[in-house]
C-alpha positions in Angstrom: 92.1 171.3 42.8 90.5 174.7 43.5 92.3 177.8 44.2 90.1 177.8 47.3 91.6 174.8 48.7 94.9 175.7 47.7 94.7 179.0 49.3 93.6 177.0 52.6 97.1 175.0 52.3 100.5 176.4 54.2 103.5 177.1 52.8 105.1 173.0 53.6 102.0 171.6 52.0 102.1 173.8 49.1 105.5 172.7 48.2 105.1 169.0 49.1 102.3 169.6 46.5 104.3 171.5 44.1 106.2 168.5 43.9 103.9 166.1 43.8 102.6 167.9 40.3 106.0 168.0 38.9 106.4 164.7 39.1 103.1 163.5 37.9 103.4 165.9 35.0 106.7 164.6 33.9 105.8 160.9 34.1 102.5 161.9 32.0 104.9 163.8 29.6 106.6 160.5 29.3 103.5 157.9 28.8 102.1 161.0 26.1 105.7 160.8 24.3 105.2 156.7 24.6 102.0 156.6 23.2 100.4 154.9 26.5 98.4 158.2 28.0 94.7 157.5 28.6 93.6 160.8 28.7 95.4 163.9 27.2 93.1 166.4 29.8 94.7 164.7 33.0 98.3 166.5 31.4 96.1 169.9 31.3 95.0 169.6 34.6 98.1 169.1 36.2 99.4 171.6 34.4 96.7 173.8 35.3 96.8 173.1 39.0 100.3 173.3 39.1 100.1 176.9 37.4 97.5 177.7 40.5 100.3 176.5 42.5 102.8 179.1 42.1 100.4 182.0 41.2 99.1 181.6 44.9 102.6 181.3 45.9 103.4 184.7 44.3 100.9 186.4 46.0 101.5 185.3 49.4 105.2 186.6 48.2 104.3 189.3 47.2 101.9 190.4 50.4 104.5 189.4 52.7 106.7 192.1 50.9 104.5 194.7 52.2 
C-alpha cells in the first residue's frame, strides 16, 4: 500500500487497517517461527505498511495540534 492511498483513508479506516496489519503480522510471525512461511518479504511489507500507518497518523496529529 502506498502512502498516497493511505493518506486518502480517514481516520476509522485507518485504524480498521491498523488492525488488520497487526494481526496479519503476528500470525506471519507465528508461521516464520513454525517454519511454514512462504515468503519472508510478505513479513517486510506488512511491517513496512504498517510503519506508513502510524507515520501518517502522526502527522495528521500533529497538524491538528496547530
Amino acid at each position: 500500500m502506498q502512502a498516497k492511498e493511505i493518506r486518502e483513508l480517514s481516520v476509522d479506516e485507518l485504524a480498521m487497517r491498523e488492525r488488520e496489519l497487526k494481526e496479519s503480522l503476528f500470525m506471519l510471525k507465528l508461521r516464520q517461527g513454525t517454519n511454514q512461511l512462504e515468503s519472508s518479504a510478505r513479513l517486510l511489507q506488512t511491517k513496512r505498511d504498517l510503519a506508513r500507518i502510524h507515520t501518517i497518523r502522526r502527522e495528521r496529529e500533529l497538524s491538528n495540534r496547530k
